[in-house]
C-alpha positions as protocol buffer text, in pm:
chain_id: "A"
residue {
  index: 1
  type: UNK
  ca { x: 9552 y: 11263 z: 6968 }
}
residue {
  index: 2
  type: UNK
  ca { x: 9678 y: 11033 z: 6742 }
}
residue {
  index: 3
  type: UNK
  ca { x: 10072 y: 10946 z: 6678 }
}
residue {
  index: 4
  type: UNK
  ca { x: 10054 y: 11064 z: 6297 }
}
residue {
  index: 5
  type: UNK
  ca { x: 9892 y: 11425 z: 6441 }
}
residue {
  index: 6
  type: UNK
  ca { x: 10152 y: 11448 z: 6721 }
}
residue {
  index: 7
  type: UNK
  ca { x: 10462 y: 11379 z: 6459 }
}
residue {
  index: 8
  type: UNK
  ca { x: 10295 y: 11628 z: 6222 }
}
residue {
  index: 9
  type: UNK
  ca { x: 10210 y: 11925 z: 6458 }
}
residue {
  index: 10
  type: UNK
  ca { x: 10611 y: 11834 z: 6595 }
}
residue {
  index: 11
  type: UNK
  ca { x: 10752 y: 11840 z: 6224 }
}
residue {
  index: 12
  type: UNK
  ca { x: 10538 y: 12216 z: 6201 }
}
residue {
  index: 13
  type: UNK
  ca { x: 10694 y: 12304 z: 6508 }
}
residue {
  index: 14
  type: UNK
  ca { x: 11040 y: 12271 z: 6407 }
}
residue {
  index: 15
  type: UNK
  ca { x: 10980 y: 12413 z: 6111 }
}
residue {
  index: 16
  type: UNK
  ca { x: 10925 y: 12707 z: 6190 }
}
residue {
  index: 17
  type: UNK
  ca { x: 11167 y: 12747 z: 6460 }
}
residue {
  index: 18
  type: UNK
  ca { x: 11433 y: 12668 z: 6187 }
}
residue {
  index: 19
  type: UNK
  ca { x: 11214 y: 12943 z: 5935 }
}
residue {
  index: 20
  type: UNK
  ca { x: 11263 y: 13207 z: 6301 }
}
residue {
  index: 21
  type: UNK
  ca { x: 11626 y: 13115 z: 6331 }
}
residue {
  index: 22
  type: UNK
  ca { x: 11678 y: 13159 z: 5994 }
}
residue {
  index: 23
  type: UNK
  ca { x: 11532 y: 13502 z: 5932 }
}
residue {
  index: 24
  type: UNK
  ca { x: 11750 y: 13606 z: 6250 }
}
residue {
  index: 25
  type: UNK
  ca { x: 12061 y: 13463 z: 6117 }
}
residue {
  index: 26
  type: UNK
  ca { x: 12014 y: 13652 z: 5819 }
}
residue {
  index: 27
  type: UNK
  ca { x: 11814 y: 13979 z: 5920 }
}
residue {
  index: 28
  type: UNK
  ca { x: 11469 y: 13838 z: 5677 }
}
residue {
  index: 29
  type: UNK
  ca { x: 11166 y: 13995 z: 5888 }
}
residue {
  index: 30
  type: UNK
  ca { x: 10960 y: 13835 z: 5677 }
}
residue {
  index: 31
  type: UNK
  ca { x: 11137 y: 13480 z: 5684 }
}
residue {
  index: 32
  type: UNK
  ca { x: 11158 y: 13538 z: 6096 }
}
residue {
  index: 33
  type: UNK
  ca { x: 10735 y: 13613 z: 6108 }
}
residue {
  index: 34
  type: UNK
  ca { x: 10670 y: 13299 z: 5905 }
}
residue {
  index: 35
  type: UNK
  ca { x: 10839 y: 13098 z: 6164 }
}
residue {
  index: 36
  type: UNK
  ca { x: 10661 y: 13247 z: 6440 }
}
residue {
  index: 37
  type: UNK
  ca { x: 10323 y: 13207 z: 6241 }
}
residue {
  index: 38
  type: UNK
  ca { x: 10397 y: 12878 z: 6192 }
}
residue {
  index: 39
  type: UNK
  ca { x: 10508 y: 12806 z: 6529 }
}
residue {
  index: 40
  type: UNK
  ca { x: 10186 y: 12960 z: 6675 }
}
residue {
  index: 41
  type: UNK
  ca { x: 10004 y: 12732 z: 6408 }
}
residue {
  index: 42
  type: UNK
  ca { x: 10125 y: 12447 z: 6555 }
}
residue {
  index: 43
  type: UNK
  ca { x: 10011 y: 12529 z: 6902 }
}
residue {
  index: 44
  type: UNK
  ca { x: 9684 y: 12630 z: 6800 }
}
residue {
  index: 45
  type: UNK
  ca { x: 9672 y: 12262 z: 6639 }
}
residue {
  index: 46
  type: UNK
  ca { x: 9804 y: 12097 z: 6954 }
}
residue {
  index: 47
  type: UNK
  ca { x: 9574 y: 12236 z: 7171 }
}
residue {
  index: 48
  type: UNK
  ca { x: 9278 y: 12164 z: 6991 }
}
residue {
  index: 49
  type: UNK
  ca { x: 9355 y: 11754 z: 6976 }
}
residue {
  index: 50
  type: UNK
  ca { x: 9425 y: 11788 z: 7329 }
}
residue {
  index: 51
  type: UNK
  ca { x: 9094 y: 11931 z: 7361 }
}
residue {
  index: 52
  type: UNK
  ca { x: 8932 y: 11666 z: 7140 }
}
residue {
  index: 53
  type: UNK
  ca { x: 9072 y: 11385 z: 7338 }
}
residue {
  index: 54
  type: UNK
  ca { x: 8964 y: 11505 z: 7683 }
}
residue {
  index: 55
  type: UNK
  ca { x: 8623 y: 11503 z: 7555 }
}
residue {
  index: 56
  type: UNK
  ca { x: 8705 y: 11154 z: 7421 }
}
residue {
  index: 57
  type: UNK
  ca { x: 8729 y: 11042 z: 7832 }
}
């Protein structure tokens, strides 16, 4: 996984943990799912570099 994919699915991450803590703070269900959906977006990301560079090996 490269360094520019790393910082990017880690800037995706945060983002929507700030979009989740957001919509709590100020009772937006929608604003709260995008967070999570973009949270979950970012995982789904992560794992498949990870699984790209164990097939790299």
């Amino acid at each position: 996984m490269g360094i520019d994919d790393k910082a990017a699915n880690k800037a995706d991450e945060l983002t929507g943990k700030a979009k989740e803590g957001l919509g709590r703070a100020t009772d937006n269900e929608r604003l709260e799912s995008e967070g999570r959906a973009d949270q979950s977006k970012s995982d789904i990301k992560q794992a498949a570099e990870k699984v790209k560079d164990a097939f790299k090996r």
